[in-house]
GUPA-211956 format. One record per residue: x, y, z of N, C-alpha, C in turn; residue in one letter. Coordinates in steps of 0.001 Angstrom, whole numbers, plus 500000, padded with zeros to 6 digits. Atoms other than C-alpha are relative to their C-alpha. Layout:
REM residues N
     n.px     n.py     n.pz    ca.px    ca.py    ca.pz     c.px     c.py     c.pz   residu
        X        Y        Z        X        Y        Z        X        Y        Z        A
...
REM end
This chain:
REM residues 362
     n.px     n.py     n.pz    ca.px    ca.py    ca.pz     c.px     c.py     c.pz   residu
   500996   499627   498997   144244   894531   750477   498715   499229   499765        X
   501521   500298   500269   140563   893119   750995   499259   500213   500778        X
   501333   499574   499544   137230   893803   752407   499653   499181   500802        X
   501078   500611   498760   135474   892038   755232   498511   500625   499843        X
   501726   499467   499774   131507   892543   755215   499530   499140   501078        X
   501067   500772   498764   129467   891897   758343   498792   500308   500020        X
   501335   499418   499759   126078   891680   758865   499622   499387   501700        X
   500570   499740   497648   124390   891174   762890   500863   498410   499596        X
   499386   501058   499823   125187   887299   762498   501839   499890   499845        X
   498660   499346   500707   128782   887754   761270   500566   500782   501199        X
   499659   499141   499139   129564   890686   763897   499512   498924   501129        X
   499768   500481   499130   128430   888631   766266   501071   498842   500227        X
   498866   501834   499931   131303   885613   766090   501288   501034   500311        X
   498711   499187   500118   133460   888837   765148   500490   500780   501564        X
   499782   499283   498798   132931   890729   768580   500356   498984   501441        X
   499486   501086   498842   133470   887203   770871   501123   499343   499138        X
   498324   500714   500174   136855   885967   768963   501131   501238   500282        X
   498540   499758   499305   140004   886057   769942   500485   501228   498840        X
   499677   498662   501394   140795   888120   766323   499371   501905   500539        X
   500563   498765   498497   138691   890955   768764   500618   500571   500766        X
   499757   499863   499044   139850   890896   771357   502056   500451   499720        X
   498616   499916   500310   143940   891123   770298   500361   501319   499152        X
   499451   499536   500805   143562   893603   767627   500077   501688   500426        X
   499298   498740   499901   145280   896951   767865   498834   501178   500043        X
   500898   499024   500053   142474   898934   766551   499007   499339   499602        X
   501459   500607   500226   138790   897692   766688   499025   501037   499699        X
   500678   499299   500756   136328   898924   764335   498750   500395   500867        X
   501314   499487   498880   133216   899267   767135   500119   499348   501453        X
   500481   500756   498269   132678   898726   770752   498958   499142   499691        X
   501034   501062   499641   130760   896044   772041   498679   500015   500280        X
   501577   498983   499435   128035   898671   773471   499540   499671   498779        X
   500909   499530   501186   127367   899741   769904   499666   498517   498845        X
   500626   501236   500265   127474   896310   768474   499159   499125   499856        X
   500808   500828   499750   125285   894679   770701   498534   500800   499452        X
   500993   499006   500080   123011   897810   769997   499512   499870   498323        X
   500587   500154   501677   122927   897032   765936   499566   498791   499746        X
   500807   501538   499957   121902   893611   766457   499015   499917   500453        X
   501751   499842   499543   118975   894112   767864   499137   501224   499153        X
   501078   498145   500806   117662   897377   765440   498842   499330   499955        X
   501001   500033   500318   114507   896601   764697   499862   499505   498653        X
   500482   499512   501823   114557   898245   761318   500948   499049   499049        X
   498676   500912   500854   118080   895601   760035   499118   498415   499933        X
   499688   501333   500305   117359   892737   757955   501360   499043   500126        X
   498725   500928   499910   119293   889570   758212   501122   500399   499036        X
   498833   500018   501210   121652   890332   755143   500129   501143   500191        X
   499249   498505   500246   122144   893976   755667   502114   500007   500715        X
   498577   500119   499328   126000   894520   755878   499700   501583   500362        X
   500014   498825   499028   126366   896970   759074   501864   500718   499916        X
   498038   499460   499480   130321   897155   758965   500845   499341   498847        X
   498849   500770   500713   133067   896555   756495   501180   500506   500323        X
   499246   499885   499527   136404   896511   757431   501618   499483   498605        X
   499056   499910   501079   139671   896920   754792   501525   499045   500799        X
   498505   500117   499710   142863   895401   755753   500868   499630   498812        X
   498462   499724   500106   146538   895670   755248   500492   498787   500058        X
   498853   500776   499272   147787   891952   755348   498975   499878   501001        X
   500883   500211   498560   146409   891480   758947   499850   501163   500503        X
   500079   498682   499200   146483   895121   760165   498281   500929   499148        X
   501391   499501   500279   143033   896998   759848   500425   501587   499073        X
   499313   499159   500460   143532   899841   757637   498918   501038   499764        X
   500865   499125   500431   140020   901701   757348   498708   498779   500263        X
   501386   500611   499936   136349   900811   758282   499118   500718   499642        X
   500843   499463   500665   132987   901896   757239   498919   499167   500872        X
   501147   501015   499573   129581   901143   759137   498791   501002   499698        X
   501303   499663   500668   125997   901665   758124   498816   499301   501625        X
   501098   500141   499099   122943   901905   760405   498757   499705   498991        X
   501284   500007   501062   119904   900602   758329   498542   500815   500875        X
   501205   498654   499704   116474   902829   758581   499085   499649   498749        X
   501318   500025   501414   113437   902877   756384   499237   501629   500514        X
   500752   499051   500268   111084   905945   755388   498930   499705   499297        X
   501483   500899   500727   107636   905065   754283   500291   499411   499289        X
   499916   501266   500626   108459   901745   753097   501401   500183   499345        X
   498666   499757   500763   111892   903172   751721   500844   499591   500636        X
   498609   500346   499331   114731   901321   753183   501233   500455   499555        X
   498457   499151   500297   118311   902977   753282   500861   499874   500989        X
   499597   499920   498807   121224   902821   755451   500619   502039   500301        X
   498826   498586   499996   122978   905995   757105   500998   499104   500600        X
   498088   499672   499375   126796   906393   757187   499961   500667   501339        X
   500127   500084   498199   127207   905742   760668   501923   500259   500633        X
   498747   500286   499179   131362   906217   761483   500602   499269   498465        X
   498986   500237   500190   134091   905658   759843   501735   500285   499857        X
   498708   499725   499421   137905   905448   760088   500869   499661   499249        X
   498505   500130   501017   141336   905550   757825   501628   500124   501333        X
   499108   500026   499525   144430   904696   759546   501241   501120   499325        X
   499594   498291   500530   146234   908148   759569   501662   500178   499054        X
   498949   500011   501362   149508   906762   757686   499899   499384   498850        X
   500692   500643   501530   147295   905306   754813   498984   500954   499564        X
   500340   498753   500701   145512   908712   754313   500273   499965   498817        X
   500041   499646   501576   144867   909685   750998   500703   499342   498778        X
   499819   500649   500668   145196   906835   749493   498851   499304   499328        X
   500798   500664   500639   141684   906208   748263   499350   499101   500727        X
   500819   501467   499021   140600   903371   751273   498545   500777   500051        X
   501529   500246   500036   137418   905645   752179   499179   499908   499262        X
   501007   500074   501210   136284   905819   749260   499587   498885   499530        X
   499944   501664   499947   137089   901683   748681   498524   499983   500447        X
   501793   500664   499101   134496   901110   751449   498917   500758   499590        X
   501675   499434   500809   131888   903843   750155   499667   499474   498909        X
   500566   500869   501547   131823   902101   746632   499743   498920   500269        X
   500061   501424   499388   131284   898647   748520   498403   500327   500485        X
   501131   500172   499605   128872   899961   750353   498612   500211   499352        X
   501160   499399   501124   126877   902140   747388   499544   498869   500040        X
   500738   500796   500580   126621   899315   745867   499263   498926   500717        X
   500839   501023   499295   125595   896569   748585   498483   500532   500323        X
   500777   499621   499216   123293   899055   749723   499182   500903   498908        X
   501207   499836   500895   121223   899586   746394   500561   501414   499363        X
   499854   498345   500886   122512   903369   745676   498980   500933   501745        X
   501127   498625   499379   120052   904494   749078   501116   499891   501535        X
   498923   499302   498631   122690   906268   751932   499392   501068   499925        X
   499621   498612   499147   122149   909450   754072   500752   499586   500539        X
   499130   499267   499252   124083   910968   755816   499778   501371   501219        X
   499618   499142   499073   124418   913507   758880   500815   500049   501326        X
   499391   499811   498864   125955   914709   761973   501593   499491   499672        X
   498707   500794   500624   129613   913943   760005   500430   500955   500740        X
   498884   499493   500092   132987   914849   760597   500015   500809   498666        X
   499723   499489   501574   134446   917322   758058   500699   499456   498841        X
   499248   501144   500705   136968   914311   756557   498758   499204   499299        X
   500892   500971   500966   133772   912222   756014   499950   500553   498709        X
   500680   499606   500880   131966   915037   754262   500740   500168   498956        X
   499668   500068   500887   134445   915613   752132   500782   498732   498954        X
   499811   501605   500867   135081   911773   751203   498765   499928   498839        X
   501018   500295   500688   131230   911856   750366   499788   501075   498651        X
   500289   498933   500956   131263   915308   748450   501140   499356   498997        X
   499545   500239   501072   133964   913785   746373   499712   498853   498913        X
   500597   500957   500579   131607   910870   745155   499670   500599   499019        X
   500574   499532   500922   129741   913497   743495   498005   499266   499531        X
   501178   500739   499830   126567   911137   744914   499122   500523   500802        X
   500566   499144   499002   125005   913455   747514   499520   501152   499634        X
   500964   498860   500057   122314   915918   747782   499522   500686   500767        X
   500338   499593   498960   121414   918198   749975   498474   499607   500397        X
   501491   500376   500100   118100   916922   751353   498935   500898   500884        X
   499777   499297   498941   117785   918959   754072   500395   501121   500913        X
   499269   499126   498919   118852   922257   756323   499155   500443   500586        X
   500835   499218   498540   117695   922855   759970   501048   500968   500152        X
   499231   499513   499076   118901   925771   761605   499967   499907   501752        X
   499865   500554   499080   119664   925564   765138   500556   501303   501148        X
   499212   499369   499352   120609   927311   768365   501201   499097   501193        X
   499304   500654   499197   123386   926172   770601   499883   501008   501273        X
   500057   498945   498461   122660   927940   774742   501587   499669   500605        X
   499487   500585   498989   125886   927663   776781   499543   500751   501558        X
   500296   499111   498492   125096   928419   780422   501385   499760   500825        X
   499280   500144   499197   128331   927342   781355   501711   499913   499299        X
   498114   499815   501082   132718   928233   779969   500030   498820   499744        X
   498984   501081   500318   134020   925149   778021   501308   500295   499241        X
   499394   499663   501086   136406   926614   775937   501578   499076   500348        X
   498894   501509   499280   139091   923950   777525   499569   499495   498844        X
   500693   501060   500591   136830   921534   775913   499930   500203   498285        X
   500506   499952   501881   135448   922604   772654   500987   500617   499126        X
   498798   499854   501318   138812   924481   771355   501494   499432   500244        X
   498629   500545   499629   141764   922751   773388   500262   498943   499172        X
   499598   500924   500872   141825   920199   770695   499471   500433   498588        X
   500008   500266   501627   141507   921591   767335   501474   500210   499236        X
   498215   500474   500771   145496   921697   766501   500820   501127   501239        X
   498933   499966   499019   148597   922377   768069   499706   501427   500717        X
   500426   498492   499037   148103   926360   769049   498786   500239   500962        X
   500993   500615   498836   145006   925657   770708   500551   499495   501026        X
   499525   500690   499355   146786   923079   772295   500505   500237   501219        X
   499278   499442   498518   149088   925176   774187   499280   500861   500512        X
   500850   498691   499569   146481   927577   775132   499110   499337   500980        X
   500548   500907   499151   144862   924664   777112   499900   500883   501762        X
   499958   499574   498648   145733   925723   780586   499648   501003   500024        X
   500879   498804   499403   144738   929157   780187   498760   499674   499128        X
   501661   499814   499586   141107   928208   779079   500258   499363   501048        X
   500408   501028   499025   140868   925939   781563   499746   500702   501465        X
   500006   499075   498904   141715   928893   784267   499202   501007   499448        X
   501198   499144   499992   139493   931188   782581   498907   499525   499819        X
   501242   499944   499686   136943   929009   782592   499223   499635   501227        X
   499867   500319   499252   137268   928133   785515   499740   501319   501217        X
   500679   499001   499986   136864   931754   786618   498525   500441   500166        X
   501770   499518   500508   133569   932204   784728   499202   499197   501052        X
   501173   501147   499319   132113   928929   786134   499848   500221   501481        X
   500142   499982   498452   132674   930028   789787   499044   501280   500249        X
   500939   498819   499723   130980   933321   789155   498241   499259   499371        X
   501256   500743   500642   128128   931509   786893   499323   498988   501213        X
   501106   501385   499196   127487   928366   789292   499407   501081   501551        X
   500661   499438   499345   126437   931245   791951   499126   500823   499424        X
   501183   500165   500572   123723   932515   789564   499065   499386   500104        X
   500698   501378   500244   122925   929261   788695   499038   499560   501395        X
   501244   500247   498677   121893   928843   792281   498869   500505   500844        X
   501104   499054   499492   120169   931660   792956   498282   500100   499200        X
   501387   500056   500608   117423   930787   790030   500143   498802   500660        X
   499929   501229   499461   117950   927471   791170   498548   499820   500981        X
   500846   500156   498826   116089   928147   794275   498377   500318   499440        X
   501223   499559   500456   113209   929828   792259   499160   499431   499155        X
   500625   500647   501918   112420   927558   789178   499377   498415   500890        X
   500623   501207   499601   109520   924861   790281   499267   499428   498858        X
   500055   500990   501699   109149   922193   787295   498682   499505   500398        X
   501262   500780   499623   105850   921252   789046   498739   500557   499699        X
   501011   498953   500746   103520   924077   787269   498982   498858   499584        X
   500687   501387   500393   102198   920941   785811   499998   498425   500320        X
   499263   501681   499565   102153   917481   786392   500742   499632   499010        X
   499012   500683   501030   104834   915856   785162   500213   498166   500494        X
   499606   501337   499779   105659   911710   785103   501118   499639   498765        X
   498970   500955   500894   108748   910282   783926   499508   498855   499787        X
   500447   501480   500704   108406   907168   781972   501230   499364   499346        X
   498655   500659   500829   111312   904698   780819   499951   500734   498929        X
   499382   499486   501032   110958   905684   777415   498430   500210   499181        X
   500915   499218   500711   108136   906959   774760   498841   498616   499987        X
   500926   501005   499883   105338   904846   775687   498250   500349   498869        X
   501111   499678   501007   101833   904424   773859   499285   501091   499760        X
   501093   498835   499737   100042   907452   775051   500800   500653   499275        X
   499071   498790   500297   103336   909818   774268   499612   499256   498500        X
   499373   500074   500852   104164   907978   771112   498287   500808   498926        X
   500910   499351   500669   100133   908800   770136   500069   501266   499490        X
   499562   498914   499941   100785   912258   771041   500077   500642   498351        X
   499109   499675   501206   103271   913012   768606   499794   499290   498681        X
   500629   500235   500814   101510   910635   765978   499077   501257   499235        X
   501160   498994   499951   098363   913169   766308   500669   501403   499216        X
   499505   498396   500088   100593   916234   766029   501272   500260   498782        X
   499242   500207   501062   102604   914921   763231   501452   500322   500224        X
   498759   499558   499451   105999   915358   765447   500604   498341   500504        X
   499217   501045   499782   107367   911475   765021   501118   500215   498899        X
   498919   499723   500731   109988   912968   762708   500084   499536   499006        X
   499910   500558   501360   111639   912097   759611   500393   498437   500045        X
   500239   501418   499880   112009   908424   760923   499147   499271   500771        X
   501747   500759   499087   108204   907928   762547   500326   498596   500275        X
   499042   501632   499583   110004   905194   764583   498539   499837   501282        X
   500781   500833   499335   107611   902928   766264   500411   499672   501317        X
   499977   500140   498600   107090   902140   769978   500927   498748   499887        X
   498974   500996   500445   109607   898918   768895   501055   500340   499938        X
   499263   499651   500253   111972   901039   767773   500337   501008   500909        X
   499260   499395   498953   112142   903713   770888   500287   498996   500646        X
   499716   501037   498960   112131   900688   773046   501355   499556   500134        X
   498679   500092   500445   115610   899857   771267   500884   500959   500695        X
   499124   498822   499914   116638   903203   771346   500411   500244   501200        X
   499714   500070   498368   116292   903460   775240   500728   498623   500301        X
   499709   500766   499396   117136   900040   776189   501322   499465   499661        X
   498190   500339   500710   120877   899597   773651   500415   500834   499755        X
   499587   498676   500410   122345   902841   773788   501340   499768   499730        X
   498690   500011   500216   125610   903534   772415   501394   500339   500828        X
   499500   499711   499225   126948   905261   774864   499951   499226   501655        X
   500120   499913   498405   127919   904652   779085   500672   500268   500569        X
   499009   499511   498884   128886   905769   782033   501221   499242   500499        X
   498770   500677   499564   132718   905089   782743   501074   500887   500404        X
   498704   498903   500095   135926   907006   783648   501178   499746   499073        X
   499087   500059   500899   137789   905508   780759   499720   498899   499018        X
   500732   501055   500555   137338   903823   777471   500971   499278   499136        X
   498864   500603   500624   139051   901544   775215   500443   500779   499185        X
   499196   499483   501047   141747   903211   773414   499779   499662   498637        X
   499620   500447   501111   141966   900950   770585   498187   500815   499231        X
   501109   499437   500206   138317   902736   769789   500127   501516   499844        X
   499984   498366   499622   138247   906489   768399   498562   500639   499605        X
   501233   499170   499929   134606   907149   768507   499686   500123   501567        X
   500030   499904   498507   133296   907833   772139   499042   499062   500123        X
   500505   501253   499602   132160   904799   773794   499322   500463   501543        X
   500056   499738   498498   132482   905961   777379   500127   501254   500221        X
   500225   498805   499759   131195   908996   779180   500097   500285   501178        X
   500250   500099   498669   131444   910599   782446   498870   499924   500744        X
   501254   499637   498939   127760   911378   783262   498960   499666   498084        X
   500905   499898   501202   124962   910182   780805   498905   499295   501044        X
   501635   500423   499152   121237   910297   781724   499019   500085   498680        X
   500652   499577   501629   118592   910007   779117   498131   500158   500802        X
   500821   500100   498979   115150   911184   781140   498892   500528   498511        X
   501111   500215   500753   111626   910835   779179   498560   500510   501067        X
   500544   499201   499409   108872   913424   780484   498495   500177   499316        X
   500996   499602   500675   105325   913280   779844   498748   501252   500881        X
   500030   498657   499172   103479   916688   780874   498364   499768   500265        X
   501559   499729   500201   099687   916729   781577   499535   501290   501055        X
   500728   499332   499658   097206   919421   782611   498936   499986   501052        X
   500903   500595   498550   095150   919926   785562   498975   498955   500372        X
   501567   501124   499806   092360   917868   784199   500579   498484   499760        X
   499062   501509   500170   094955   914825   783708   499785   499992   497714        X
   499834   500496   501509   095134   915428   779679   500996   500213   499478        X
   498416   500307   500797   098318   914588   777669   500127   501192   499453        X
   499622   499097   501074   099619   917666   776501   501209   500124   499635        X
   499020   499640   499978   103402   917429   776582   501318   498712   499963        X
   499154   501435   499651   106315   914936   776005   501314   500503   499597        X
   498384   499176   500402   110166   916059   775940   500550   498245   500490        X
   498573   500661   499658   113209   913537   775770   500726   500412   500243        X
   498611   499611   499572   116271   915078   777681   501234   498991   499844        X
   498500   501132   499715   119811   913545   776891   500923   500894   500499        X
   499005   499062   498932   122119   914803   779444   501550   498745   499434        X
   498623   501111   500098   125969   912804   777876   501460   501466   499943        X
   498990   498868   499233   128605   914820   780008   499946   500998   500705        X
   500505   498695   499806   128270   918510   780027   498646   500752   498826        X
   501429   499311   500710   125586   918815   777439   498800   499140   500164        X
   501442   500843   500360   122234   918226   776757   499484   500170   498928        X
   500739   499678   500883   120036   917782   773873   498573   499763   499813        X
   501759   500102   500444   116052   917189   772614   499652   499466   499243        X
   500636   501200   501268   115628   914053   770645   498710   500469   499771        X
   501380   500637   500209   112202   914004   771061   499204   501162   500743        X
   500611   498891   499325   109895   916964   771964   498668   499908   498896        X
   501804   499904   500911   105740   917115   771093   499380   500679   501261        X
   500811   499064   498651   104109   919961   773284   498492   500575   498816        X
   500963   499157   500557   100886   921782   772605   500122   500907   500788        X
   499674   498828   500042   100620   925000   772980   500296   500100   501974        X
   500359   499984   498571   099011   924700   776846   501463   499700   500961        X
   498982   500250   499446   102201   923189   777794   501015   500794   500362        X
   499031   498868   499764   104525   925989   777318   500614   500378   501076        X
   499587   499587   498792   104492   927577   780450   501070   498780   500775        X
   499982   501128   499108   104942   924281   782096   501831   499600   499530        X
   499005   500787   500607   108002   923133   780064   501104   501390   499851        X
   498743   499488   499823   110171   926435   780174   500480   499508   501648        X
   499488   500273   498980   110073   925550   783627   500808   499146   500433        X
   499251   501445   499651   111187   921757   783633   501319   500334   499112        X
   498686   499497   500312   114314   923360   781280   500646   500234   501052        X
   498757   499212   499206   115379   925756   783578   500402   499320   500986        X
   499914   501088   498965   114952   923078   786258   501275   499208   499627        X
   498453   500869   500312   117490   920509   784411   500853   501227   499663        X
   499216   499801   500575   119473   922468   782932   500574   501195   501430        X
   499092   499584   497695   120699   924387   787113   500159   499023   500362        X
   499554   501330   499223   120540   920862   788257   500919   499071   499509        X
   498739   500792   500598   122491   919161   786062   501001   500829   499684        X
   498330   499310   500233   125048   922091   785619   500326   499563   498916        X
   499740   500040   501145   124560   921597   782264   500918   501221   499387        X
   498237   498945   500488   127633   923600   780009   499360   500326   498771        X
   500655   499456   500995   125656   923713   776633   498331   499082   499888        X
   500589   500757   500853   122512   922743   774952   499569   500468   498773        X
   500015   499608   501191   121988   922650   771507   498181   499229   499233        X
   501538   500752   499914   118234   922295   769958   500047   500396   498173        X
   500273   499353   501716   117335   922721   765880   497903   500305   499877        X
   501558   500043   500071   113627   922777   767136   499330   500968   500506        X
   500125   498549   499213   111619   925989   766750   499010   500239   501217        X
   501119   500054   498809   109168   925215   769310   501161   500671   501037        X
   498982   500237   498972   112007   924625   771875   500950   501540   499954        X
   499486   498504   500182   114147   927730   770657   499291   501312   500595        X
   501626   499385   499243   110670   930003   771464   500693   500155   501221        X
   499878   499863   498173   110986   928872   774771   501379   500054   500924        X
   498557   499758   499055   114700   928827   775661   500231   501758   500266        X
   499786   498385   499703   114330   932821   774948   499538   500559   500735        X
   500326   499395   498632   112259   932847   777478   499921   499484   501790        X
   499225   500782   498884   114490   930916   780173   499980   500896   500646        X
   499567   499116   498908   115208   932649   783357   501526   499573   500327        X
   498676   501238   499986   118516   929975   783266   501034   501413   499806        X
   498994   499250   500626   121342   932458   782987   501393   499367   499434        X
   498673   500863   501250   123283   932045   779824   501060   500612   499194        X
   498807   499211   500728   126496   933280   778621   500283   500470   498758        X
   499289   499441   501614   126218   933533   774971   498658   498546   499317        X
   501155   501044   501133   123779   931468   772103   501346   499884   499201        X
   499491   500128   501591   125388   930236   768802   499812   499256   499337        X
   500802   501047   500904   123914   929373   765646   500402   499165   499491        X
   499628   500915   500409   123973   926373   764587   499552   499282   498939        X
   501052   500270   501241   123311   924640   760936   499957   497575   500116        X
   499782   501656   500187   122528   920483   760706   499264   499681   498490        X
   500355   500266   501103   122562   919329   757347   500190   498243   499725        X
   500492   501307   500464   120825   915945   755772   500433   499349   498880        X
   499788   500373   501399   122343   914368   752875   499422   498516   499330        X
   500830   501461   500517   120834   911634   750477   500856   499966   498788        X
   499693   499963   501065   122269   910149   747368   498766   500266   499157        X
   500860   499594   500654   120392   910955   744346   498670   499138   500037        X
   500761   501351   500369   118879   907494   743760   499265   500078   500753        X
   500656   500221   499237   117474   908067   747097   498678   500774   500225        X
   500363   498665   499797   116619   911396   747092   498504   500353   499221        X
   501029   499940   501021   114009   910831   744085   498555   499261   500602        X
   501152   501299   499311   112074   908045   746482   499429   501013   500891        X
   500139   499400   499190   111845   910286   749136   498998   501687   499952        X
   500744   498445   500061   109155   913498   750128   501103   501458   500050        X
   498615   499034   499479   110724   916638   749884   499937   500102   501388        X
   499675   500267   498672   112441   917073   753062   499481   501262   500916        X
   500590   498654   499145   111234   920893   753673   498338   499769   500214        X
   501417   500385   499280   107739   919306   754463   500362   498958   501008        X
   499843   501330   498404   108869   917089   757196   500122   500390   501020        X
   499730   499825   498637   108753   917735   760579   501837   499432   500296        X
   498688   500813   500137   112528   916898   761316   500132   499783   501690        X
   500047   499877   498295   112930   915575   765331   501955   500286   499839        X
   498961   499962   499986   116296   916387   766450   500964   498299   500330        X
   499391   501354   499393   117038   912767   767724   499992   499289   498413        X
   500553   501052   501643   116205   911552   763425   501679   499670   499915        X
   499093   500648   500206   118859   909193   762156   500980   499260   500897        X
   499217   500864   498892   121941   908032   764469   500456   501363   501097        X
   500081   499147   499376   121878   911101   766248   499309   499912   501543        X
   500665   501073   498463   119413   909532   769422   501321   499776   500341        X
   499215   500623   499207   122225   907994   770166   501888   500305   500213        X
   498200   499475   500451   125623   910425   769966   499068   501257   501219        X
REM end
């Protein structure tokens, strides 16, 4: 077996040859590709992706998103994949000791699978750095969705969620319309804006709510303009992270007050049936103003869940008028290796945004 390392130059030759384009199973889309070549925060030599093969057959990959923290550079474990009849044979671990070491000893980690976490918990290199709690709202049945694929008995149970939720949602989306008619997002002025521009990004400077990766007007600019995700009705197979979505909107909201002063800035990511809250910096004044523009998206887009770890935002979902079927808590945990962990502030003084790490963009 041997290793492949890419860094942006490298991935790029790798994502226009023919070796690409032919092979069975490809380690990243082209979206997310083109999207790590441009980071900001990646030096030339950082390796983003390594890739194991079998002979010529791909047998396990590993990719890294690089990031810095006051002057601390680190990558996060961004994805990776073991070809499911070479299981437990030691490959993810291959590429995590490749990468430790290319990558100094400094990895986080979040938003994993439970296979990762327990690749990484068996390093015996990870620390907890981190725990938000969180609420998840649904306003709308998925249970198709979120349990028709966790193993075979589920499986067959498919068709009846799908008719009971199908049920719910016909009694729910006539709710839904009846606040619908009542909820006016215009309490305040509001202006969309492509993406977190100078005034907002001040904002949240001021109010100490640029998160645990105080990413620069450079670095939203990225974030909006190379997203990982897009709209499609089908995506490449040979790919098992999600590339392609049915409905993705990513809308950037800055709120002001009668006298025209900045008080308010939310990021909505609408990818499918949910939504989430990268990016949220309100003062207090705003409040009112901003349960409203919720309840607003979240009837208009016939949103199905959203999930927030931010207690501002929590506050105010309890006092939605949105009618919602059920909450459930939710925990997101941060991991650092040690080496890293020692560089780093503690993490229970940080403001944490929900969009921090590779999360913006999932």
């Amino acid at each position: 077996m041997r290793i492949e390392k890419y860094n942006a130059s490298r991935l790029k030759e790798f994502i226009e040859s023919e070796q690409y384009r032919t092979m069975p199973v490809i380690p990243v889309s082209p979206q997310r590709a083109f999207s790590w070549q441009n980071n900001p925060r990646m030096e030339p030599e950082d390796i983003l992706m390594y890739l194991l093969f079998d002979g010529e057959d791909l047998a396990a990959y590993r990719c890294i998103l690089p990031d810095h923290h006051a002057g601390v550079r680190f990558g996060w474990l961004s994805g990776n994949w073991v070809d499911p009849e070479r299981r437990r044979q030691g490959l993810a671990s291959r590429l995590f000791d490749e990468a430790f070491k290319d990558w100094g000893h400094q990895l986080m980690y979040t938003n994993y699978a439970p296979e990762s976490k327990a690749v990484y918990d068996k390093t015996g290199r990870f620390a907890l750095y981190r725990q938000r709690e969180g609420v998840r709202y649904y306003q709308r049945a998925v249970s198709a969705k979120l349990l028709g694929h966790r193993n075979t008995f589920y499986r067959t149970l498919r068709p009846m969620f799908r008719l009971a939720d199908g049920i719910i949602n016909a009694w729910q989306d006539l709710r839904i319309s009846t606040v619908q008619k009542k909820v006016k997002p215009d309490f305040l002025h509001i202006e969309p804006v492509r993406s977190v521009d100078p005034a907002s990004h001040d904002l949240m400077e001021r109010h100490n709510r640029l998160g645990f990766g105080v990413r620069d007007l450079e670095v939203f600019d990225w974030i909006t303009s190379y997203p990982w995700l897009q709209e499609g009705e089908r995506q490449d197979e040979r790919y098992f992270f999600t590339w392609i979505v049915p409905r993705l909107k990513n809308t950037c909201l800055k709120v002001w007050d009668n006298g025209g002063k900045l008080i308010g800035f939310l990021m909505l990511a609408v990818v499918g049936e949910k939504m989430t809250l990268p990016y949220v910096c309100l003062q207090q004044e705003a409040f009112p103003a901003v349960v409203h523009i919720l309840d607003h998206y979240l009837c208009a887009e016939k949103i199905s869940y959203l999930t927030t770890y931010n207690p501002e935002m929590m506050g105010l979902l309890e006092n939605s008028r949105t009618p919602l079927l059920g909450r459930r808590r939710m925990y997101q945990k941060v991991f650092s290796t040690h080496e890293l962990l020692r560089q780093l502030p503690d993490g229970n003084k940080i403001f944490f945004q929900d969009g921090d790490g590779d999360v913006v963009f999932t």
